[in-house]
C-alpha positions as CSV (number, residue, x, y, z in Angstrom):
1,X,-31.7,-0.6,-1.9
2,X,-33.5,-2.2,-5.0
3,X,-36.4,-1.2,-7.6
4,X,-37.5,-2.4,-10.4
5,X,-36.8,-0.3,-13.5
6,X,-37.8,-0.5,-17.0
7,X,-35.7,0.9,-19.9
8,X,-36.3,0.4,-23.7
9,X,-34.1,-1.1,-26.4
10,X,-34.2,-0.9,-30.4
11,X,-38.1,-0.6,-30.0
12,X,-37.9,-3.0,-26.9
13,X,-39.0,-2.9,-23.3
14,X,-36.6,-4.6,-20.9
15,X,-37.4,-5.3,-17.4
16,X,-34.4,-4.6,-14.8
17,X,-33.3,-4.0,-11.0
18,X,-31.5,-1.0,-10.5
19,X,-29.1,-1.7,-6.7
20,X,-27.7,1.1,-4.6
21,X,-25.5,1.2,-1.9
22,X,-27.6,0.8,1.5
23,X,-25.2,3.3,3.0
24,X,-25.3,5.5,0.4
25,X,-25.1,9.6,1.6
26,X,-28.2,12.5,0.4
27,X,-26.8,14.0,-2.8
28,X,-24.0,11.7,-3.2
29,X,-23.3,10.1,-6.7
30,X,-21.7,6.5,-6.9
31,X,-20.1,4.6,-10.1
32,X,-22.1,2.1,-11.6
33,X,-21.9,-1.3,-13.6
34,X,-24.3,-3.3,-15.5
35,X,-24.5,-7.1,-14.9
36,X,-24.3,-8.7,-17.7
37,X,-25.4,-12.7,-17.4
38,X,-24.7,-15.7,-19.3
39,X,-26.1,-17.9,-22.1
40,X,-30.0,-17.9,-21.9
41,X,-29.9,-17.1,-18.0
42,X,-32.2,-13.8,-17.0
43,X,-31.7,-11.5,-14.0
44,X,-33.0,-12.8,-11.3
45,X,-30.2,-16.4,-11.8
46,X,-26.8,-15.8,-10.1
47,X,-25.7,-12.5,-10.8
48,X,-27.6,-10.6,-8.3
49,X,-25.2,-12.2,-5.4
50,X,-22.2,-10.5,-7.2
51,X,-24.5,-6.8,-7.5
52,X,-25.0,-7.2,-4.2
53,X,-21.2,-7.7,-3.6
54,X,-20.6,-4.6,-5.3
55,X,-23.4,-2.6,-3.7
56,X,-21.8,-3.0,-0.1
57,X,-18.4,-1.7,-1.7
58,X,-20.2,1.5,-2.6
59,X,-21.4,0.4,-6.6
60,X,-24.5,0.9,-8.2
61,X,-25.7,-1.8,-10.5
62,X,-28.3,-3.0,-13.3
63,X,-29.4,-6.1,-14.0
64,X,-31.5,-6.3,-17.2
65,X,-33.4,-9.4,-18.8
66,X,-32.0,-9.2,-22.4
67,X,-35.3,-8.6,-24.9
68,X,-36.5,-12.0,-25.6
69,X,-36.0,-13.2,-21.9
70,X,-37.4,-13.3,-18.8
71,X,-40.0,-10.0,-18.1
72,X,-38.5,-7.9,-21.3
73,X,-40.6,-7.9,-24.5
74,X,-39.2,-9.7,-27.9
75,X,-40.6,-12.0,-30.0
76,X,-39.7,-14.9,-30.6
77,X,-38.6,-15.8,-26.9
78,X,-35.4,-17.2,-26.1
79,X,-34.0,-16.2,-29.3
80,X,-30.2,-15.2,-28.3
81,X,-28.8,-12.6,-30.6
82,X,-25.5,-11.4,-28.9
83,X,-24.9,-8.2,-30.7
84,X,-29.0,-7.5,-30.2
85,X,-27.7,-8.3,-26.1
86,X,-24.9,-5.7,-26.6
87,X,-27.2,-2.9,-28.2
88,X,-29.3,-4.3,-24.7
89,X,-26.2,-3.4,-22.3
90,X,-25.9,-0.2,-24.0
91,X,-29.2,0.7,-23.7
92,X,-28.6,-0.3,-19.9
93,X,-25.4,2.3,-19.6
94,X,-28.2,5.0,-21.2
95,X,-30.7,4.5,-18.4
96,X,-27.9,4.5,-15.9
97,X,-26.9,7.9,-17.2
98,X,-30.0,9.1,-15.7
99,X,-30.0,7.8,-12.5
100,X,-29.7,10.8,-10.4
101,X,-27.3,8.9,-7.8
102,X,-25.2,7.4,-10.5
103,X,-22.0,9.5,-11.8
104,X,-22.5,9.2,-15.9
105,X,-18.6,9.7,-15.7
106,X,-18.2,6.5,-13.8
107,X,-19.8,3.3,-15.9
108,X,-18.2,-0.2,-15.7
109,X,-19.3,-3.3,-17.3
110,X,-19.2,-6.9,-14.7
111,X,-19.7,-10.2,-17.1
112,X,-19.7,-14.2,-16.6
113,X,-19.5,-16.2,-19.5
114,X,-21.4,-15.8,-22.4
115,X,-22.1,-12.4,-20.3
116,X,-18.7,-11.4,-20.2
117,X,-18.3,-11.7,-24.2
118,X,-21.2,-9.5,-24.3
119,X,-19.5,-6.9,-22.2
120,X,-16.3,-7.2,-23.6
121,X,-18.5,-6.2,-27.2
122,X,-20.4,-3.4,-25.3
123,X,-16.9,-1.8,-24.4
124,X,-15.6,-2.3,-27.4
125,X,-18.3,-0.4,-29.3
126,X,-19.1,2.1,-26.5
127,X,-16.5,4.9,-25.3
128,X,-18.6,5.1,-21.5
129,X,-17.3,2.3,-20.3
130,X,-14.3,3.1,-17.8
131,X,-13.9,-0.9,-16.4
132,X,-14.7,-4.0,-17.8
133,X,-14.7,-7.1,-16.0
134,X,-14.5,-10.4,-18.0
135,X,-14.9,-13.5,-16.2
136,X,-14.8,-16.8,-17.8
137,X,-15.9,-15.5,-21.2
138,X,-14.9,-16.1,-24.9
139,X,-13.5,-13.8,-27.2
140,X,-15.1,-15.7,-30.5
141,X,-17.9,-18.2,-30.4
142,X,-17.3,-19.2,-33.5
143,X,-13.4,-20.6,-32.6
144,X,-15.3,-22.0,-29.7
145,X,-17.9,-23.9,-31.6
146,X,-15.6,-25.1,-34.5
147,X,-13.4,-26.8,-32.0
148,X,-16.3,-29.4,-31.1
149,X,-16.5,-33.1,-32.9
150,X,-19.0,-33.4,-35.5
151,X,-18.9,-29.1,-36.1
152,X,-19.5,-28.9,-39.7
153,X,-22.3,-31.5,-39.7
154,X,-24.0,-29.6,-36.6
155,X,-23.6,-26.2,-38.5
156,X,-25.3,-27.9,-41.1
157,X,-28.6,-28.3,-38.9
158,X,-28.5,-25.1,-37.7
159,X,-28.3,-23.3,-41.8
160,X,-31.5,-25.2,-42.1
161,X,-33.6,-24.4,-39.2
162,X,-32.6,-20.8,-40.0
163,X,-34.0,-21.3,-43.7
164,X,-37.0,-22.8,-42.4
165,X,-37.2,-20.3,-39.8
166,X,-36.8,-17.7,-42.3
167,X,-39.3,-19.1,-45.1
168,X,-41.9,-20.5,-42.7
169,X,-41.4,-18.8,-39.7
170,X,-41.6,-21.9,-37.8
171,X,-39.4,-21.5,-34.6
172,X,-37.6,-24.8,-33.0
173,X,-36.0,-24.5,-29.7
174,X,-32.7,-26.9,-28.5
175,X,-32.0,-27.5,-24.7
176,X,-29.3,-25.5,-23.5
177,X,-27.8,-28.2,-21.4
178,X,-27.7,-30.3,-24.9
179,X,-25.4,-27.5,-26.3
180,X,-23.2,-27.2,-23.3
181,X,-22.4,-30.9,-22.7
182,X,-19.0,-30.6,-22.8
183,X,-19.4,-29.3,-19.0
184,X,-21.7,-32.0,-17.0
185,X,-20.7,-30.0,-13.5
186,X,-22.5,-26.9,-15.3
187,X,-25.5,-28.4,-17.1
188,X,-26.0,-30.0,-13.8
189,X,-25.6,-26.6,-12.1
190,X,-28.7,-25.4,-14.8
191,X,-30.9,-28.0,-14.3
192,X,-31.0,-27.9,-10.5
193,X,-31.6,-24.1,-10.1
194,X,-33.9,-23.8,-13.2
195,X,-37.0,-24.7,-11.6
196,X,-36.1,-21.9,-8.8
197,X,-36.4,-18.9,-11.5
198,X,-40.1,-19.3,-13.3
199,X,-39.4,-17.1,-16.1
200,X,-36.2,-19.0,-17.1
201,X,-36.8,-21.2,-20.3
202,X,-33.3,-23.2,-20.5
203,X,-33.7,-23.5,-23.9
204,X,-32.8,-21.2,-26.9
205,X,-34.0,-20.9,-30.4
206,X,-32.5,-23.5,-32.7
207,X,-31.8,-20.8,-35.3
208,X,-30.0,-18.3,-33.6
209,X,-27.0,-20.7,-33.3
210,X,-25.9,-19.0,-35.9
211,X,-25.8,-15.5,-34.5
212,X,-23.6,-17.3,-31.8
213,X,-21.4,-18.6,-34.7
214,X,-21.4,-15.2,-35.7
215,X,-20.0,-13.7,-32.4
216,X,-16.1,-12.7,-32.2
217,X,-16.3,-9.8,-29.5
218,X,-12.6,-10.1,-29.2
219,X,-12.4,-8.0,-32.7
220,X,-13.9,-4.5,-31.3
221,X,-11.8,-5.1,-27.9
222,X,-8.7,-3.2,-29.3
223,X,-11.3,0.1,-29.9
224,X,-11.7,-0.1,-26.5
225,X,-9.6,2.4,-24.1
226,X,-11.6,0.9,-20.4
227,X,-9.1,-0.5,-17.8
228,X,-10.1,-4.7,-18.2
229,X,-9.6,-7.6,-15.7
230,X,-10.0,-10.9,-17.3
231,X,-10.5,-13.9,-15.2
232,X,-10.5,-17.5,-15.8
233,X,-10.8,-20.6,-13.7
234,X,-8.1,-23.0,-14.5
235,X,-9.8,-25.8,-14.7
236,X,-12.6,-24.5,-16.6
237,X,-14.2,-27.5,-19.1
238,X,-16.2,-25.1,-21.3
239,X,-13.7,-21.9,-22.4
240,X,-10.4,-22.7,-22.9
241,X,-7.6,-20.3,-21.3
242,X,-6.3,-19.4,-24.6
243,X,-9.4,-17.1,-25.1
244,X,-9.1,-15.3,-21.9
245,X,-5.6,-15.0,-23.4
246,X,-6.5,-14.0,-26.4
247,X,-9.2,-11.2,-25.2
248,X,-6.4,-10.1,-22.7
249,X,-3.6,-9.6,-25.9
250,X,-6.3,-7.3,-27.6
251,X,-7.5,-5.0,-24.9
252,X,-5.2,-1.8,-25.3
253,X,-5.9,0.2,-21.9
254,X,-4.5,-1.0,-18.4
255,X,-5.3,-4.5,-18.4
256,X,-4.9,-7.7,-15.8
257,X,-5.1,-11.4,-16.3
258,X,-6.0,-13.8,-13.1
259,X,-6.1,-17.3,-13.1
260,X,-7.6,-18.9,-10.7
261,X,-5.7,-22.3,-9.7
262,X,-8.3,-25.3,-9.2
263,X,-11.4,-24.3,-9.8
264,X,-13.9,-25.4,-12.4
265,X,-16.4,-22.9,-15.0
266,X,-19.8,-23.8,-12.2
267,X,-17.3,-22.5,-9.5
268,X,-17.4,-19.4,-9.9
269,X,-20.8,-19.0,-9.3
270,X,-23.3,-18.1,-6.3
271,X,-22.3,-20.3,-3.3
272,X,-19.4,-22.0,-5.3
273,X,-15.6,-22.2,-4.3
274,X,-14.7,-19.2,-7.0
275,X,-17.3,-16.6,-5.8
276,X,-15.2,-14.8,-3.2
277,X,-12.0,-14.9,-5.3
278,X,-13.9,-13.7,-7.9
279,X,-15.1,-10.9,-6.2
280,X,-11.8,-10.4,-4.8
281,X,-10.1,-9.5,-7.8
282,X,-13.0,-7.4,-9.6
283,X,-13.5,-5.2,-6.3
284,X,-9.5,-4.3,-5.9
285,X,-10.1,-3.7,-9.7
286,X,-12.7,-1.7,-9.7
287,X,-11.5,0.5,-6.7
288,X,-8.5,1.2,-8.5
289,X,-9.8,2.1,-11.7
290,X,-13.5,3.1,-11.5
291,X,-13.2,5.0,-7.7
């Protein structure tokens, strides 16, 4: 069972789908997770396959288009602020609250890349999440970014389209495959589903770089008490195992690390190789700590 919700955000309205268990009994109240997707994607791209995975193992989920994409207001678009998409994830674990077949005692977080950074900073700032699933997500952007050739010149550019943006108000947008060609197997990924989502722009203000500079969700992980499951891809060309590492050495509840041997970062999604072990591993988690 699906229906499209809307919930509000620091002044926001965000567009979501709210899933239930097909099977699921008159009266009978179900833990819930929010799906949190990755860098510029909205909620109809990917994720939905893994919600729907959790809904046939008895879970309630929400996918929400952060503000700025997809059907949610925010102006301008595509500007990717992560700690505005954290305040957005909270806002989501509000709405669940109210869902009358949702137990408010029972919230999780599920995240894929960029998406799992975001929920590893929604846990670490909000004591309702119970389980957090990270999956292929770093711990700081900014470590991320400052290990690419040519950073400081490319930081550069970005300082001065965010003066320009900020004395003009002129906005300039970047390609996200540009940003993420370190990966060809995922831009490749992008570009061939893109045209399948109409209100997916795969592009991001040029600006807001610098909020992703800013980004080290790894830093409010040890506040957090959830259970977490962090899991990588080996072969992964666009986060490096020593973040899922390092996310794993700061969470302070009941933790778990999973590699998974041979598989690459556009694996893990939808039809790919990674999906079912993926989904493997975060349901025996979830069962065991969000049940």
């Amino acid at each position: 069972m699906e229906r499209a919700i809307t919930l509000h955000s620091a002044g926001a309205r965000l567009a979501g789908v709210l899933r239930l268990p097909d099977d699921l009994a008159p009266g009978a109240r179900v833990p819930a997770l929010v799906c949190c997707q990755g860098f510029s994607l909205v909620k109809e791209v990917w994720l939905p396959k893994n919600a729907e995975a959790l809904n046939r193992a008895g879970y309630a989920t929400l996918n929400v288009d952060y503000r700025g994409f997809g059907e949610s207001e925010g102006e301008p678009r595509c500007r990717l602020v992560p700690w505005a998409q954290v305040d957005d994830v909270r806002a989501a674990l509000t709405f669940l609250e109210t869902v009358p077949e949702v137990d408010p005692r029972r919230l999780g977080l599920f995240g894929i890349s960029l998406g799992a950074s975001v929920a590893v900073g929604a846990a670490g700032r909000d004591d309702r999440v119970r389980a957090l699933v990270a999956i292929a997500g770093p711990g700081d952007l900014g470590r991320v970014w400052a290990s690419f050739p040519d950073f400081p010149r490319f930081r550069d550019k970005v300082r001065a389209a965010r003066r320009a943006t900020t004395s003009t108000g002129e906005v300039t947008y970047v390609a996200v495959p540009k940003l993420l060609a370190s990966d060809p197997e995922t831009c490749a990924l992008l570009v061939a589903d893109a045209p399948s989502f109409p209100t997916w722009r795969l592009e991001i203000t040029f600006e807001s770089l610098q909020d992703l500079f800013e980004f080290a969700p790894e830093d409010e992980l040890p506040k957090s008490r959830a259970a977490s499951l962090f899991v990588y891809p080996e072969r992964d060309a666009l986060i490096a195992r020593s973040e899922m590492t390092s996310l794993y050495a700061k969470a302070r509840g009941e933790k778990r690390l999973v590699a998974l041997p041979g598989l690459a970062h556009h694996e893990i999604y939808n039809d790919g190789p990674g999906f079912e072990p993926v989904m493997r591993e975060t349901l025996a988690f979830l069962d065991a700590h969000l049940r």
